[in-house]
C-alpha positions as CSV (number, residue, x, y, z in Angstrom):
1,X,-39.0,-38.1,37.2
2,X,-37.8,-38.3,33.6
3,X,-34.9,-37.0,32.0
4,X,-35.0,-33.2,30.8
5,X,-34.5,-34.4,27.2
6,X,-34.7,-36.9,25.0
7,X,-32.7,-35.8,21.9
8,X,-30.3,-32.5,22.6
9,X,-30.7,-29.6,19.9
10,X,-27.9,-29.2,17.3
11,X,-27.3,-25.5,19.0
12,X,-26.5,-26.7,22.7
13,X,-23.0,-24.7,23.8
14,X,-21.2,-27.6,26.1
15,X,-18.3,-25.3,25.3
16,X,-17.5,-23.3,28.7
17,X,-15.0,-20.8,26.3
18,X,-18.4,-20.2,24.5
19,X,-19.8,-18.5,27.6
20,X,-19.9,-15.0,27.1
21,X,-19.7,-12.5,29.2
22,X,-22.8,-11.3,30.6
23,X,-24.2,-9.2,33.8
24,X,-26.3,-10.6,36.3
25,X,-29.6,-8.3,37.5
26,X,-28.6,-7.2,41.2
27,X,-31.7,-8.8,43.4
28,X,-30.9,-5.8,46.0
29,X,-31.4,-2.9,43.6
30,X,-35.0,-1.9,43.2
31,X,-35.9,-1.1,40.0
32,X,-35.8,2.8,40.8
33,X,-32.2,2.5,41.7
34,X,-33.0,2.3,45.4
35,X,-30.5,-0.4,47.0
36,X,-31.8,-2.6,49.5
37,X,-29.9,-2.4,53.3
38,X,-33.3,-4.4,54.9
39,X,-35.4,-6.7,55.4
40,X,-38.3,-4.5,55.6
41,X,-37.6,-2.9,52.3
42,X,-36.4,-6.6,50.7
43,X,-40.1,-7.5,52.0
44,X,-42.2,-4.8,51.2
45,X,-40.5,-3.7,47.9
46,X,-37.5,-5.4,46.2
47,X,-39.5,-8.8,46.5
48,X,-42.9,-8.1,45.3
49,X,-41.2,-6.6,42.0
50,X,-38.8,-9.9,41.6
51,X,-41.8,-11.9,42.0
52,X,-43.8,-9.9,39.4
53,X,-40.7,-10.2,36.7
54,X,-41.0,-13.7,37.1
55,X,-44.9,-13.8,36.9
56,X,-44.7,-11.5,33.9
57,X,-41.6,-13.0,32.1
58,X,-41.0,-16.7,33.0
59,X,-43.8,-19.0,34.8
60,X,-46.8,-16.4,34.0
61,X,-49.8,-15.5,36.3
62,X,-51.5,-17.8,38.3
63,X,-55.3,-17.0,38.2
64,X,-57.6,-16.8,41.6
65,X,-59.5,-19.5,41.3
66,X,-62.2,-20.4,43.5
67,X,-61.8,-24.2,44.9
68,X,-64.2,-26.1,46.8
69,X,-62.4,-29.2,48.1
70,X,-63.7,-32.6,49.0
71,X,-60.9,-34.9,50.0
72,X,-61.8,-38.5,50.4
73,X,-59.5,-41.2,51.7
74,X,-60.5,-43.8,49.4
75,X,-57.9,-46.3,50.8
76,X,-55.6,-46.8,54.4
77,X,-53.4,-49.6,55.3
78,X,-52.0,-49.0,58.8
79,X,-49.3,-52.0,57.8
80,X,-47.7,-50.6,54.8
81,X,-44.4,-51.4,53.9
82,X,-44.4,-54.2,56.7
83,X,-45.3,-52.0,59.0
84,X,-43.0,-49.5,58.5
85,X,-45.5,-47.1,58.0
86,X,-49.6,-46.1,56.9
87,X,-50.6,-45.5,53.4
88,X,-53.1,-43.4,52.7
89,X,-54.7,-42.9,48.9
90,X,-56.5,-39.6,49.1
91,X,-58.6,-38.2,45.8
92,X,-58.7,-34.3,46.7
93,X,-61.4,-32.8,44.4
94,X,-61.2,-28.9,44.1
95,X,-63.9,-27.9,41.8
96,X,-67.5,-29.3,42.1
97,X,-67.5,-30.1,38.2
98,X,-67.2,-34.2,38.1
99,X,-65.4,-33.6,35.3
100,X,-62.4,-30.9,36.5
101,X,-59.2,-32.0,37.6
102,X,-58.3,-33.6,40.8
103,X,-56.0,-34.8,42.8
104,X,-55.2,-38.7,43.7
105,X,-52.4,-38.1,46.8
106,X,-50.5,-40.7,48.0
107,X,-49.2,-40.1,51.5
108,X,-47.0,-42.2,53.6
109,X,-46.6,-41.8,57.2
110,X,-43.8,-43.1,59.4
111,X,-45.5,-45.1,62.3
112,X,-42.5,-44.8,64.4
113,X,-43.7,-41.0,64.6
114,X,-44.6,-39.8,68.1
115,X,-45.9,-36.6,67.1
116,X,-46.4,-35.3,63.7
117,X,-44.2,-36.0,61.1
118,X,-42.2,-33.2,58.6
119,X,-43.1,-34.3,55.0
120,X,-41.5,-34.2,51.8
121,X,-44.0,-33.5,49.0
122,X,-43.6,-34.0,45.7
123,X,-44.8,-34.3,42.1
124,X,-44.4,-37.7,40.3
125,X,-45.3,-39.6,36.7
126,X,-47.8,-41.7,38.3
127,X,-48.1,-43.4,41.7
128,X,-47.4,-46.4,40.8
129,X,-44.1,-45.6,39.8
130,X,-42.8,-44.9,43.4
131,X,-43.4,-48.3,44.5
132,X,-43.8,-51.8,43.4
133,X,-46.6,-51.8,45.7
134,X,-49.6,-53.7,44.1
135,X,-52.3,-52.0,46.2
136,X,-50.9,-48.6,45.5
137,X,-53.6,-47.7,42.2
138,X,-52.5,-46.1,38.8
139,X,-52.9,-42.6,38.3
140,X,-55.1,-41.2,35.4
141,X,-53.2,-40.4,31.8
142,X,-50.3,-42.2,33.0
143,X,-48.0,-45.1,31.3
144,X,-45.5,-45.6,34.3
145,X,-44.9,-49.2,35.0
146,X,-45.6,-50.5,38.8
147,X,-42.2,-49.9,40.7
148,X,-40.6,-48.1,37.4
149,X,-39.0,-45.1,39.5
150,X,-38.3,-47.1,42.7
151,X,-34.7,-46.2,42.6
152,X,-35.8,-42.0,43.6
153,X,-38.1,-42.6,45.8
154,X,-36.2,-44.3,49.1
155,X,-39.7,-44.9,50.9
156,X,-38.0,-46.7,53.4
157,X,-35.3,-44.3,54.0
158,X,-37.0,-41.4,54.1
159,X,-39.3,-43.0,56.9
160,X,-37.4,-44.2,59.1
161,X,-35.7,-40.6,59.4
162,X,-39.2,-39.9,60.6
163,X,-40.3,-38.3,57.7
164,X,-44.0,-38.6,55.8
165,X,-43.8,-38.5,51.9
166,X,-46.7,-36.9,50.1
167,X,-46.7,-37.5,46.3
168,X,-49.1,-36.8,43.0
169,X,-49.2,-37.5,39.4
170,X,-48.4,-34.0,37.3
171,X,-50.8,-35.1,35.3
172,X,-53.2,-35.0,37.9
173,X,-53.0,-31.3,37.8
174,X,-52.2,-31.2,33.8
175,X,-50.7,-33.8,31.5
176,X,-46.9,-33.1,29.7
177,X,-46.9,-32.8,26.1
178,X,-43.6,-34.0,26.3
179,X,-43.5,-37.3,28.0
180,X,-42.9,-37.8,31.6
181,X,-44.9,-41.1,32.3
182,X,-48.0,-39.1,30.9
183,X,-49.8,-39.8,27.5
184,X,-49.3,-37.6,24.5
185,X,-51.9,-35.5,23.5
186,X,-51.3,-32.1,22.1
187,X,-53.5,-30.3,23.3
188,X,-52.9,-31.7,26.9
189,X,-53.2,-28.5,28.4
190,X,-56.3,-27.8,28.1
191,X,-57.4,-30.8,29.5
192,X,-56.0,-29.5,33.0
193,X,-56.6,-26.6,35.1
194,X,-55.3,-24.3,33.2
195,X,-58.0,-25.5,30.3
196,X,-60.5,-25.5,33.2
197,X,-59.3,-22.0,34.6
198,X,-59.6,-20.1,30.5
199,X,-63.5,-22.1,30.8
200,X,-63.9,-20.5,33.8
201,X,-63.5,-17.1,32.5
202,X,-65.0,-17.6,28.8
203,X,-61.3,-17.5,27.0
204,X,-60.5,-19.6,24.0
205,X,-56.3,-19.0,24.2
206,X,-53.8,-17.8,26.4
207,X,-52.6,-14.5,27.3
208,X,-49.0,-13.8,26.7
209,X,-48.6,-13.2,30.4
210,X,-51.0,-16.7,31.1
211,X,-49.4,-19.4,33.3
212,X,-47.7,-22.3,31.9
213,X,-47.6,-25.7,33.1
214,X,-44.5,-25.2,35.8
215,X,-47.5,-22.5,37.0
216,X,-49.9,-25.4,36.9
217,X,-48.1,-27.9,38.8
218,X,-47.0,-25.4,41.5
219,X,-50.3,-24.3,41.8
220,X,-51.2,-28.3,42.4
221,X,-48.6,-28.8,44.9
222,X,-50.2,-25.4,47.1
223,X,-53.3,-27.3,46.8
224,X,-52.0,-30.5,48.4
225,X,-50.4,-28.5,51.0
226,X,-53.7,-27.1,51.5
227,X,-55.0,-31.1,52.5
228,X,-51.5,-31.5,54.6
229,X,-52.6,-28.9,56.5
230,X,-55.5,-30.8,57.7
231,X,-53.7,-34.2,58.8
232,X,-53.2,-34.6,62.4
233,X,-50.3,-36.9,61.5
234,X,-48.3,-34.6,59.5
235,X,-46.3,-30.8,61.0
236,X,-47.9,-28.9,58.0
237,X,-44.9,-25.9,59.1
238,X,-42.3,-28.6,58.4
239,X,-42.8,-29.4,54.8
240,X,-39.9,-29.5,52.2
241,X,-41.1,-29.0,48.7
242,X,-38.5,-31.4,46.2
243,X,-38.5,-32.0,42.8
244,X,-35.8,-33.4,40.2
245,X,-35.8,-32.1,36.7
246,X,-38.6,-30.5,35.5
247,X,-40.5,-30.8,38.6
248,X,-37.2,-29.8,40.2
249,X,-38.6,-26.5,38.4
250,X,-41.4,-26.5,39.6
251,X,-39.9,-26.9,43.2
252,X,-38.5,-23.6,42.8
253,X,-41.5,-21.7,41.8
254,X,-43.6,-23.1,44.5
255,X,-41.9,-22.3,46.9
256,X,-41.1,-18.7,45.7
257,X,-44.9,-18.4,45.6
258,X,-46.2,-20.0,48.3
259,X,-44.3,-19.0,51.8
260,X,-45.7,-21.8,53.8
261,X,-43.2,-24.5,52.3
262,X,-40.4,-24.4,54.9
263,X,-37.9,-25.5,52.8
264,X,-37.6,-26.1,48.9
265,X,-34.9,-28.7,46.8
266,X,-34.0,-28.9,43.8
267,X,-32.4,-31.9,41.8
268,X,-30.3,-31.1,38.4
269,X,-33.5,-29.1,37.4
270,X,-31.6,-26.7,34.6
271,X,-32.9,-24.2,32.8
272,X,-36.0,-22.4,33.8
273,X,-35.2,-24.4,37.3
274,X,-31.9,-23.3,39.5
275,X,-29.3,-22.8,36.6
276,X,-28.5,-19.3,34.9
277,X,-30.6,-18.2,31.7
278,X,-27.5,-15.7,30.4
279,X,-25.1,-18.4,30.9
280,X,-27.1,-20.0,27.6
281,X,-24.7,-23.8,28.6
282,X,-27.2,-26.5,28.2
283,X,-30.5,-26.5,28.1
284,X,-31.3,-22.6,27.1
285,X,-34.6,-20.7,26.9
286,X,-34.7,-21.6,23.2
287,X,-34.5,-25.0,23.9
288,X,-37.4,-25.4,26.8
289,X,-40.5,-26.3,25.9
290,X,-42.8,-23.6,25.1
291,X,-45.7,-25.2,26.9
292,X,-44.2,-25.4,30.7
293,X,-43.6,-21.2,30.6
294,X,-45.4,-18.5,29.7
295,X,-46.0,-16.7,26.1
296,X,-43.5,-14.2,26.8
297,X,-40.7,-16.1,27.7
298,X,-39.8,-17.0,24.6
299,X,-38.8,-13.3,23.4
300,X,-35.8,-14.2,25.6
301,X,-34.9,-16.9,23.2
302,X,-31.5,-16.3,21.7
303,X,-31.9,-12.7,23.6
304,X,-31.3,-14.3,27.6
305,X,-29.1,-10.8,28.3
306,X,-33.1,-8.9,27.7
307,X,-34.5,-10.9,30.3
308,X,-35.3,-8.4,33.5
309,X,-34.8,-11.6,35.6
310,X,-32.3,-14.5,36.2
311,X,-32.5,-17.4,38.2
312,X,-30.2,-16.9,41.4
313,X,-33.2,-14.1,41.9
314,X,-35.3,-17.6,41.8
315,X,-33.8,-18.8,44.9
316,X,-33.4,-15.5,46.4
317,X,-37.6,-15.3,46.3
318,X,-37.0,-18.2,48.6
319,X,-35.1,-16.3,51.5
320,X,-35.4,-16.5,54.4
321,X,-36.3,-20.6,54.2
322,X,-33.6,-23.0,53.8
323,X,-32.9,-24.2,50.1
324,X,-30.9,-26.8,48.8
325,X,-29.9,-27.2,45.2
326,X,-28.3,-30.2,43.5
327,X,-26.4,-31.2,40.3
328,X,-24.6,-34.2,38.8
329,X,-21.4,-34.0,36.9
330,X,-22.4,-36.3,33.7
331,X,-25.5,-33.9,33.3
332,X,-24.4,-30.9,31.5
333,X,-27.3,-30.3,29.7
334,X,-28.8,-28.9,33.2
335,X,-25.5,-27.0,33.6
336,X,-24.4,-28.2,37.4
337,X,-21.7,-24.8,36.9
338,X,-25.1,-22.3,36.1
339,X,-27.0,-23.9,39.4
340,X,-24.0,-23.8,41.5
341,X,-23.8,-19.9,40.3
342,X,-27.3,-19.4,40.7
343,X,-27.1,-20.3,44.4
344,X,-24.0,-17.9,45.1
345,X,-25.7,-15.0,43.4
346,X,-29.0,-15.7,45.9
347,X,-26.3,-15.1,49.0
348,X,-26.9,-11.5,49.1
349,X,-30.3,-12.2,50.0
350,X,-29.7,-14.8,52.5
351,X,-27.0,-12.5,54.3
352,X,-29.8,-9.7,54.6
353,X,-31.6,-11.6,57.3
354,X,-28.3,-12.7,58.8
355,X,-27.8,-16.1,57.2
356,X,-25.1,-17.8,55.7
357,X,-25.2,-19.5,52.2
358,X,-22.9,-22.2,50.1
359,X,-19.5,-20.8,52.5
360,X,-17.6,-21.3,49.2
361,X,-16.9,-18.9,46.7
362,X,-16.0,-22.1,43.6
363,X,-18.4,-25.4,42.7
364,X,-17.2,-28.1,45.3
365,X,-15.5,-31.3,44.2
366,X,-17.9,-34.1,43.3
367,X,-19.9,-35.2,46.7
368,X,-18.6,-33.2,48.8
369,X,-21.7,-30.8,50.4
370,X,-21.5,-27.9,51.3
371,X,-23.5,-24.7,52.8
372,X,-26.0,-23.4,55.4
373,X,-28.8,-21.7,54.5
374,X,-28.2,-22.7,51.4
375,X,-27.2,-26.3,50.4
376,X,-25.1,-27.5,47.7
377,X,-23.7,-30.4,45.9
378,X,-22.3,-32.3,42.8
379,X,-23.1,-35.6,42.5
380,X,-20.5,-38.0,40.4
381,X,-23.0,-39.7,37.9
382,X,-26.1,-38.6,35.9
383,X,-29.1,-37.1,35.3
384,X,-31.2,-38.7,37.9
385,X,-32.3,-38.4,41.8
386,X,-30.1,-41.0,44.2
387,X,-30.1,-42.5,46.9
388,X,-27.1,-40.2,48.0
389,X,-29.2,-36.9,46.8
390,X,-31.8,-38.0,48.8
391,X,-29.3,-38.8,52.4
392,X,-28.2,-35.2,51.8
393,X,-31.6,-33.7,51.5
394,X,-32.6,-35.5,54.7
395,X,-29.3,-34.2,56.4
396,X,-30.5,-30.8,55.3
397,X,-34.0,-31.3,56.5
398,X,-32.6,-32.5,59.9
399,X,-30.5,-29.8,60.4
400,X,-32.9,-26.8,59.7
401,X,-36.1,-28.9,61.3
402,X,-33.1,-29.5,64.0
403,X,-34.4,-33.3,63.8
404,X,-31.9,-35.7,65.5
405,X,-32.2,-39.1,63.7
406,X,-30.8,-42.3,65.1
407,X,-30.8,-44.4,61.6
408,X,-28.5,-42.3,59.4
């Protein structure tokens, strides 16, 4: 889970006088003027036409393609992390091509579970970053170090709250041109699905409407949830979706998509992720890497106010499941004020079903949580994923999955 950026543009606003004024689209106004008062209509309307912005303008379209998987435990050790829980290495082939991309899952489950487990699932730079673990192998195109990213992933934490963790390489799914663990090729893309899916349907180059590789990765982690679903071991209905960053992104747009993640987090994941396109404090659309989004989102660049979208519609997409975003003071190029707004424009939504959001109208002081339905919180300290981030998410997770956990 590397950091958004490695050198910021000359351009970025960190000026909060800079910020002009700007109007946010209203996610309970169809786009014929009709204003939502329902579910039903939020359902069978407002929704599908959010969801098709995005598509059309942000993450672009994710293709039907046609999987045949083949998952294969190629390794279990019932002992793992003295005995703390089993560790299961599981290749998940989709395509019968030897040669397409897969999927090299590595799944922790607490033994301490007495029925099946909630999970977190999540994408990472390379197995063998989340623990020092020797037996735990490398994952394809990836330069992490053994144990590198220890510090965000708390394995032992997270399982003795009773929860599984299910975790994959990005790269897996399609490689970053931009770092991340992965190697640099440039045209890494088309060594991943989304090369594979444009073979598939005899096309040399993307449409300006064509997914990017937020899309890609999304579409990877439905496809995992796909195996979760088939572990005895695991409560496939109680599986929070996480990310930090650019997968924090990626978190988002899963979840939007894909209903059967029960609740979705996001960690300081900035523009294109939880924070506010027109805010253009940070990271803006001219700044994010034209790869992760579709063609057409960079018309938006300098030009946010055009954009028939914004991101507090993001995490409305979510509604009715339980979200939770997070930002860190010191890390203003993911704009902690934009994320904090985006999640008080997306209470509208919430409120429709009869839920309550953040229950504060103003960003809280530094780690001090807040919200329902909606979670919130400012962490004192960097751009990065915690040990406190994580103690929160697990709180949230508890509370929603109404869990009661002994070793807080």
């Amino acid at each position: 889970m590397a950091a958004l950026h490695s050198a910021e543009p000359p351009d970025t606003n960190y000026d909060e006088a800079k910020v002009t004024a700007y109007t946010l689209p209203d996610p309970l106004v169809c786009l014929d003027g009709q204003r939502v008062a329902d579910v039903k209509l939020w359902r069978e309307k407002r929704r599908p036409e959010i969801l098709r912005a995005f598509v059309e303008n942000v993450y672009g379209r994710t293709p039907e393609l046609k999987t045949e998987p083949r998952c294969e435990v190629t390794e279990t050790d019932r002992n793992a992390l003295g005995g703390l829980a089993t560790r299961k290495q599981v290749t998940i082939r989709l395509f019968p091509e030897a040669d397409a991309p897969r999927i090299d899952l590595l799944l922790f489950v607490p033994n301490a579970a007495t029925k099946p487990a909630p999970a977190f699932l999540s994408l990472n730079y390379g197995n063998q970053g989340v623990h020092d673990d020797p037996a735990i192998k490398p994952s394809r195109d990836t330069k992490t170090k053994r144990g590198e990213n220890a510090s965000r992933w708390p394995l032992e934490t997270i399982l003795k709250r009773g929860y599984a963790l299910a975790t994959f390489a990005g790269a897996d799914v399609e490689q970053d041109k931009h770092g991340s663990g992965t190697f640099m090729r440039p045209d890494a893309w088309r060594l991943g699905v989304r090369g594979y899916a444009l073979r598939k349907a005899g096309r040399a180059d993307r449409a300006d409407d064509d997914w990017g590789t937020i899309g890609a990765w999304a579409w990877g982690l439905s496809r995992a949830l796909d195996y979760l679903e088939t572990v005895a071991a695991i409560d496939a209905k109680k599986v929070t979706v996480i990310g930090h960053s650019r997968t924090g992104k990626t978190a988002l747009w899963a979840a939007a998509q894909d209903e059967r993640f029960a609740i979705a987090i996001s960690n300081n994941s900035g523009a294109g992720g939880a924070a506010l396109a027109r805010r253009i404090y940070g990271e803006a659309v001219t700044h994010s890497p034209e790869i992760w989004f579709c063609p057409n989102y960079r018309r938006f660049a300098r030009n946010e106010a055009a954009l028939p979208v914004d991101q507090h519609e993001l995490i409305a997409l979510i509604a009715s499941r339980p979200v939770y975003v997070a930002s860190a003071t010191e890390d203003r190029w993911a704009d902690p004020r934009g994320e904090f707004l985006s999640a008080l424009h997306a209470e509208p939504v919430y409120r429709l079903f009869g839920l309550r959001g953040l229950g504060v109208s103003e960003t809280p002081a530094a780690d001090r949580p807040v919200g329902e339905s909606i979670g919130y919180h400012l962490r004192t300290g960097k751009h990065d994923i915690t040990a406190y981030d994580w103690q929160q998410y697990l709180n949230f997770a508890d509370r929603h999955f109404k869990i009661t956990t002994k070793s807080k």
